[in-house]
C-alpha positions in Angstrom: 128.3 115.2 7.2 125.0 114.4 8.8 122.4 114.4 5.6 119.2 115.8 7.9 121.6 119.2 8.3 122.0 121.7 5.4 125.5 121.8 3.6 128.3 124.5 5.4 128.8 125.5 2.2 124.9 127.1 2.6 126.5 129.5 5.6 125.7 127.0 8.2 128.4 125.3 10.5 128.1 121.3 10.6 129.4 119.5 13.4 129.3 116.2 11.5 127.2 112.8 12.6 125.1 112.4 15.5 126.6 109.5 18.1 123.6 107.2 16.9 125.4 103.4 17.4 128.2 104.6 19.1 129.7 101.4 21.3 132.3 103.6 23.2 132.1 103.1 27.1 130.6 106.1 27.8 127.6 105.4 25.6 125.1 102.4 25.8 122.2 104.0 23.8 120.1 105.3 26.3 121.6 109.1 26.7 118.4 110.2 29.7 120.4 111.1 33.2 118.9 107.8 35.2 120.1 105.6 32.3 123.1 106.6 31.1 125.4 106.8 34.2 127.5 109.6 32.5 128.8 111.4 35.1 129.3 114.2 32.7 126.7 115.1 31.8 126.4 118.6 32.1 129.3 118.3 29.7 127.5 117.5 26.7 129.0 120.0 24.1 126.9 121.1 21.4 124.9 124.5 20.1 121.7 126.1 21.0 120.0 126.1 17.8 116.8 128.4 16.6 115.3 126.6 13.1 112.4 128.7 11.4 110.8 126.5 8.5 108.1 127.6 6.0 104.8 127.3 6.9 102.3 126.0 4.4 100.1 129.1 3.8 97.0 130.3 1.4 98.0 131.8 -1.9 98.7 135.4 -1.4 99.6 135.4 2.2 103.0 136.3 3.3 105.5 133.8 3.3 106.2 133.2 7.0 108.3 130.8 9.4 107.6 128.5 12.4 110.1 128.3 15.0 111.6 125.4 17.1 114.2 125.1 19.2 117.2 122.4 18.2 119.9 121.4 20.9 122.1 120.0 18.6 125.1 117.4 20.5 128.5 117.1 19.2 127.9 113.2 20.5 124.4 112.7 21.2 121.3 112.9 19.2 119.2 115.9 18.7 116.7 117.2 20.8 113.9 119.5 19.1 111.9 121.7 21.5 108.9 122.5 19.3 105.3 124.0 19.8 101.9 123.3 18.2 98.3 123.6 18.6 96.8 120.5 20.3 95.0 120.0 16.8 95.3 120.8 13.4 91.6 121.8 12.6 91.4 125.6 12.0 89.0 127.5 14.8 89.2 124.4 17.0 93.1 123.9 17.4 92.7 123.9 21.3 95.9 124.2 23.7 99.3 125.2 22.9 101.4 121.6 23.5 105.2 121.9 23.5 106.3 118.6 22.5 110.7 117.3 23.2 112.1 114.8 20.5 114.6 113.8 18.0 114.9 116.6 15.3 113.9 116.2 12.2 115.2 118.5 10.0 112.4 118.3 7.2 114.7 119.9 4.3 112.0 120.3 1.9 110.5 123.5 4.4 113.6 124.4 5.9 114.2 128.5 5.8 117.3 128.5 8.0 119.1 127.6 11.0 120.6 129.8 13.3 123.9 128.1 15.5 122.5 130.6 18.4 124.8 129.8 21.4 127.5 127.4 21.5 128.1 125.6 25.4 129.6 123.1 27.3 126.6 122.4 29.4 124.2 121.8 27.1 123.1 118.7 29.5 121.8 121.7 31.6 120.1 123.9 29.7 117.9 120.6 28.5 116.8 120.0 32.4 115.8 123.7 31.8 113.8 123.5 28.6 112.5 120.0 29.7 111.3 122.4 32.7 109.6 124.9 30.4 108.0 122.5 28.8 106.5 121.3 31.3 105.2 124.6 32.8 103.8 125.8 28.9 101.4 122.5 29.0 100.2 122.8 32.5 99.1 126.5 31.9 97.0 125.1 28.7 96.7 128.6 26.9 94.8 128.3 23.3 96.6 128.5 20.6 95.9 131.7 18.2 97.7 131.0 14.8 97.9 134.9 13.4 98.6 137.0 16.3 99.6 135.0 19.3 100.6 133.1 21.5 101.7 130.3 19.0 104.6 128.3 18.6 106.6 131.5 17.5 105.7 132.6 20.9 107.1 129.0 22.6 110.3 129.3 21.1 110.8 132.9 22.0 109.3 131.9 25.7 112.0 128.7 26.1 114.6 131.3 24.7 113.8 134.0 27.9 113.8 131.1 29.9 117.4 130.1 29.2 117.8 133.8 29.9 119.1 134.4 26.2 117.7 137.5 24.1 115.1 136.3 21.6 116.7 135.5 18.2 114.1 135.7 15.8 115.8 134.4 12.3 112.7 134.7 10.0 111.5 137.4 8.1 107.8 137.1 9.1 107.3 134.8 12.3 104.2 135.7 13.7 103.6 135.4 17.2 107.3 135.4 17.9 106.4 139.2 19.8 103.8 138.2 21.7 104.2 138.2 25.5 106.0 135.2 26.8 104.1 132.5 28.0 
């Protein structure tokens, strides 16, 4: 079982160990498109994850979630597709920036995970997000923490994107209704 994923026994289906130091053929540790000479790529199985993990918050406020999106590979690594404010200082956080990189699951705040959509082609659908991604940082929109747009609001934006209904699987994840970005 890969240790950065809850149990199964917690509800949650495990696919077991990332390919991390695999030495088969088809692998030489560098899984991008112009490196890897995979012809199949666009046959990377795996599952269209949506992981909500507790926010630090003030006493008294209502527990709530921030979102990221988690392709997670049956034979590659883990690709999280996550949003944050350009800065962490409150009333100056600047820009939303969607940042692409190797999940990390962070157990100690994880709420939940939700195994959204399960493909074939998840080789495409990361061309796609990697897209987004790029289209959410060029439009440099501020980043509003209570209402909107946020990184709720990216997850919920790369999930329209994919053309998927928005699966919110927090309680309280604010921004996650504001208009897509």
């Amino acid at each position: 079982m890969d240790p950065g994923w809850p149990a199964a026994g917690l509800g949650y289906r495990v696919f077991g160990s990332t390919a991390r130091g695999d030495d088969s053929p088809e692998h030489n540790g560098d899984d991008s498109p112009e490196h890897n000479g995979n012809p199949h790529l666009d046959e990377r199985r795996g599952v269209l994850c949506v992981v909500a993990r507790r926010l630090d918050r003030f006493p008294g406020w209502v527990p709530a979630s921030h979102l990221s999106l988690v392709l997670r590979y049956l034979e590659f690594d883990d690709i999280e597709y996550e949003g944050n404010p350009m800065r962490a200082t409150p009333g100056a956080y600047g820009p939303i920036v969607v940042r692409k990189r190797p999940f990390r699951p962070r157990r100690e705040r994880l709420v939940g995970v939700v195994l959204y959509v399960e493909r074939r082609d998840l080789g495409e659908w990361e061309r796609a997000l990697d897209s987004a991604m790029q289209r959410i940082n060029a439009k440099a929109v501020n980043y509003e923490p209570i209402n909107g747009p946020n990184s709720n609001t990216v997850a919920r934006t790369l999930l329209l994107h994919l053309e998927l209904p928005p699966l919110q699987p927090a309680g309280v994840a604010p921004g996650f209704e504001h208009e897509a970005l």
